[in-house]
PyMOL CGO cylinders between C-alpha atoms (Angstrom):
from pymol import cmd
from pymol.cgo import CYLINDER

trace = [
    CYLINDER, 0.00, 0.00, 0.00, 2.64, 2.75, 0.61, 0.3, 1, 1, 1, 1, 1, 1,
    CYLINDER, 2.64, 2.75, 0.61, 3.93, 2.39, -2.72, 0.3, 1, 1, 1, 1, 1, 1,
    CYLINDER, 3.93, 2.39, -2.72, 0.83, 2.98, -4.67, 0.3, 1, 1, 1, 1, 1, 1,
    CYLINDER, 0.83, 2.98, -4.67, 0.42, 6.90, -3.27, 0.3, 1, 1, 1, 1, 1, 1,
    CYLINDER, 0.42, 6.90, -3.27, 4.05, 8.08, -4.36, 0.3, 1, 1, 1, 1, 1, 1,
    CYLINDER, 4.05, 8.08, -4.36, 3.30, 6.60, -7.80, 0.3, 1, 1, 1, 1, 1, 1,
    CYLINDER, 3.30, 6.60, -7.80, 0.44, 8.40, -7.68, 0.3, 1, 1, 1, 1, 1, 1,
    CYLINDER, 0.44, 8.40, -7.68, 1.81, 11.91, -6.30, 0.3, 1, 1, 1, 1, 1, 1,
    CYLINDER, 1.81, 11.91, -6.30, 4.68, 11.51, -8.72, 0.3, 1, 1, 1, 1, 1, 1,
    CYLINDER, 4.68, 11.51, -8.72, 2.33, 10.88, -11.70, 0.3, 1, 1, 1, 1, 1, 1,
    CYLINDER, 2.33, 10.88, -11.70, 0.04, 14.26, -10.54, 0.3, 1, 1, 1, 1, 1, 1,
    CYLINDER, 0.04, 14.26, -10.54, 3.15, 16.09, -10.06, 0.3, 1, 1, 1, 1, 1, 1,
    CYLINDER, 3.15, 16.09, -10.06, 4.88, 15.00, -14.00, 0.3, 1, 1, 1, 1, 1, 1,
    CYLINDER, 4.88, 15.00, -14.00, 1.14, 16.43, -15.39, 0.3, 1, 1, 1, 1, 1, 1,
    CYLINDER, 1.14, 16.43, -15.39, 0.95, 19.26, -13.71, 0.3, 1, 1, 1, 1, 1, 1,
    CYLINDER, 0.95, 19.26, -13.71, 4.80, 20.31, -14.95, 0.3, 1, 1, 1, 1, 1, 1,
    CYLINDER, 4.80, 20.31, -14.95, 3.32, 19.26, -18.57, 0.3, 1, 1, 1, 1, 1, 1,
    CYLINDER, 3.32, 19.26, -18.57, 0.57, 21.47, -18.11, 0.3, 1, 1, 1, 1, 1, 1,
    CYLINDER, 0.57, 21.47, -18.11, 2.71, 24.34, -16.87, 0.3, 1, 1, 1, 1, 1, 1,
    CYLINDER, 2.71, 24.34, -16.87, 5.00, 23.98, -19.55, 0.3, 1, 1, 1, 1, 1, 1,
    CYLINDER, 5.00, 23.98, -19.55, 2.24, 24.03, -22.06, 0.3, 1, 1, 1, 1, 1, 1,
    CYLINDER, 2.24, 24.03, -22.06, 0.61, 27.10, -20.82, 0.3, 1, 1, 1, 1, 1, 1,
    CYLINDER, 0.61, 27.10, -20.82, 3.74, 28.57, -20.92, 0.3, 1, 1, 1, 1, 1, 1,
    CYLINDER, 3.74, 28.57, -20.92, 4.62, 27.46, -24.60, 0.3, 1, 1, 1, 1, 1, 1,
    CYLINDER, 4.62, 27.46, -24.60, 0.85, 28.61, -25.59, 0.3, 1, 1, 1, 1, 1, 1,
    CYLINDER, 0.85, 28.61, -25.59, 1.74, 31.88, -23.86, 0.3, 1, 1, 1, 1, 1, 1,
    CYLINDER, 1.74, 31.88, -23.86, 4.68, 32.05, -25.64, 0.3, 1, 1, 1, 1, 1, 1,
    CYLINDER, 4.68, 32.05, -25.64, 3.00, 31.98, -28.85, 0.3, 1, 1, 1, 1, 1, 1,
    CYLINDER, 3.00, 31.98, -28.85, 0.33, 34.23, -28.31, 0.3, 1, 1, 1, 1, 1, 1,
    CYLINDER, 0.33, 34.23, -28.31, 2.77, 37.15, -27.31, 0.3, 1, 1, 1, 1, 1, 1,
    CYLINDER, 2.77, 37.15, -27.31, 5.37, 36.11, -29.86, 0.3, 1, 1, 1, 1, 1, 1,
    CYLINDER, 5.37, 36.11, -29.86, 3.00, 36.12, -32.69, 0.3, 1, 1, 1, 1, 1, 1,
    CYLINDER, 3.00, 36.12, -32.69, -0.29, 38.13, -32.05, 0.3, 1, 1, 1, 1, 1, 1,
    CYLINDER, -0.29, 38.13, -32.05, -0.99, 38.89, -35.91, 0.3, 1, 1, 1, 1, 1, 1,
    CYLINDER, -0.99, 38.89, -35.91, -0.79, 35.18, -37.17, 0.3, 1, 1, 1, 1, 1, 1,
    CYLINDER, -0.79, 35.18, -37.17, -3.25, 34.02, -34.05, 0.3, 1, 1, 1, 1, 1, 1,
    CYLINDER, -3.25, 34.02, -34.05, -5.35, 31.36, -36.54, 0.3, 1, 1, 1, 1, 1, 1,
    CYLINDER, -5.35, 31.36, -36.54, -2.17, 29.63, -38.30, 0.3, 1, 1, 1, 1, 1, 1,
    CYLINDER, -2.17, 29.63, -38.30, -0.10, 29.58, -34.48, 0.3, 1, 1, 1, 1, 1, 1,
    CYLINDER, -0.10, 29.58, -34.48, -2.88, 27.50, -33.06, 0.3, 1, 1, 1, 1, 1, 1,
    CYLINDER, -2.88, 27.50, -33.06, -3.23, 25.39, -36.19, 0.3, 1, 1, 1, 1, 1, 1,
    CYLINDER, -3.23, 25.39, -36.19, 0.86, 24.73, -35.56, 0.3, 1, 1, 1, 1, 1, 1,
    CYLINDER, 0.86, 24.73, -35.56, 0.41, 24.28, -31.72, 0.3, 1, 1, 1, 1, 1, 1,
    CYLINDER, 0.41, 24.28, -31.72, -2.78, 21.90, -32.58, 0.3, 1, 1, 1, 1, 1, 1,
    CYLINDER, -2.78, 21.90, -32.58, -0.78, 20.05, -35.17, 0.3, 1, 1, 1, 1, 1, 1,
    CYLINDER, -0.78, 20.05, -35.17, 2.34, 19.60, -32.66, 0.3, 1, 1, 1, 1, 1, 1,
    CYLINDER, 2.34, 19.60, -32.66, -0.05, 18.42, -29.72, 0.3, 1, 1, 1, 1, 1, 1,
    CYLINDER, -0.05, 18.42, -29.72, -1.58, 15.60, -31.96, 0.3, 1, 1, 1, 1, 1, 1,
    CYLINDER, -1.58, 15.60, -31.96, 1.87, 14.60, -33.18, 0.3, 1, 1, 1, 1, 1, 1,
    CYLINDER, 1.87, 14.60, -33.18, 2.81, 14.38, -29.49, 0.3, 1, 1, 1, 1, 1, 1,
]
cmd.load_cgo(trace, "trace")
């Protein structure tokens, strides 16, 4: 039993950092590039269903 709620913190902890990072990439893009907004998020949508 002790082993299963580590797994599980560690697991909550790896998505949260993936869903910082992403907000920070999609951030990234929005500031970087307000005039193309349509063809960024067809490139960010593109990269997330590759990944």
């Amino acid at each position: 039993m002790p082993q299963i709620f580590p797994m599980n913190w560690l697991l909550i902890t790896i998505l949260i950092m993936i869903l910082l990072i992403m907000i920070m990439i999609m951030t990234f893009f929005m500031k970087s590039f307000k005039v193309n907004n349509l063809t960024n998020f067809k490139k960010i949508n593109n990269l997330l269903f590759k990944w």
